[in-house]
C-alpha positions in Angstrom: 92.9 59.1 138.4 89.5 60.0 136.7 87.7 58.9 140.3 89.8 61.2 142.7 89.8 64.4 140.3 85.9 64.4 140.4 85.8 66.4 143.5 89.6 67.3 145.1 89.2 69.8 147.5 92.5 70.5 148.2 95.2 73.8 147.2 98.8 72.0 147.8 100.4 69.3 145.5 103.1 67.3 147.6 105.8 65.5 145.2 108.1 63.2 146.4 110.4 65.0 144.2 110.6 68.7 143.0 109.1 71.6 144.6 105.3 72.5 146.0 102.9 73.7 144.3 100.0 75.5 145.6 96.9 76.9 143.7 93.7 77.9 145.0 91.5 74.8 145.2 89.4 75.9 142.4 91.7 75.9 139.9 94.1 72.7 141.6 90.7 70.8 140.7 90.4 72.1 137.3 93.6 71.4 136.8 93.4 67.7 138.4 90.5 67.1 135.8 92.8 67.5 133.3 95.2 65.7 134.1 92.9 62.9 134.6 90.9 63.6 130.9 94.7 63.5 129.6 96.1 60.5 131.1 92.7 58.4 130.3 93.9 58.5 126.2 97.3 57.2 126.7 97.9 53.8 125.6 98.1 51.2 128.3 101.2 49.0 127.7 102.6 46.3 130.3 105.6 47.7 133.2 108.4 45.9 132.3 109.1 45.1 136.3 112.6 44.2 135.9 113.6 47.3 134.9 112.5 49.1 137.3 114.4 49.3 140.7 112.3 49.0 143.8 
């Protein structure tokens, strides 16, 4: 996450659920930064695979 929020240069986000979002590409980056500086404290903890559905 940290790696490909150093220098997105993109404007749209594309779920696979949900709606679009589009920002101008300054602020999608800023924003993407974020995200990354946020989701590097959480705790990593093992995926119970069996209870997810593939």
């Amino acid at each position: 996450m940290a790696r490909g929020a150093e220098e997105p240069n993109f404007a749209w986000v594309l779920p696979g659920h949900g709606g679009l979002h589009r920002l101008p590409a300054g602020e999608m980056r800023e924003r993407m930064r974020g995200l990354a500086r946020r989701s590097a404290t959480y705790p990593e903890h093992e995926i119970d695979r069996g209870a997810v559905g593939f």
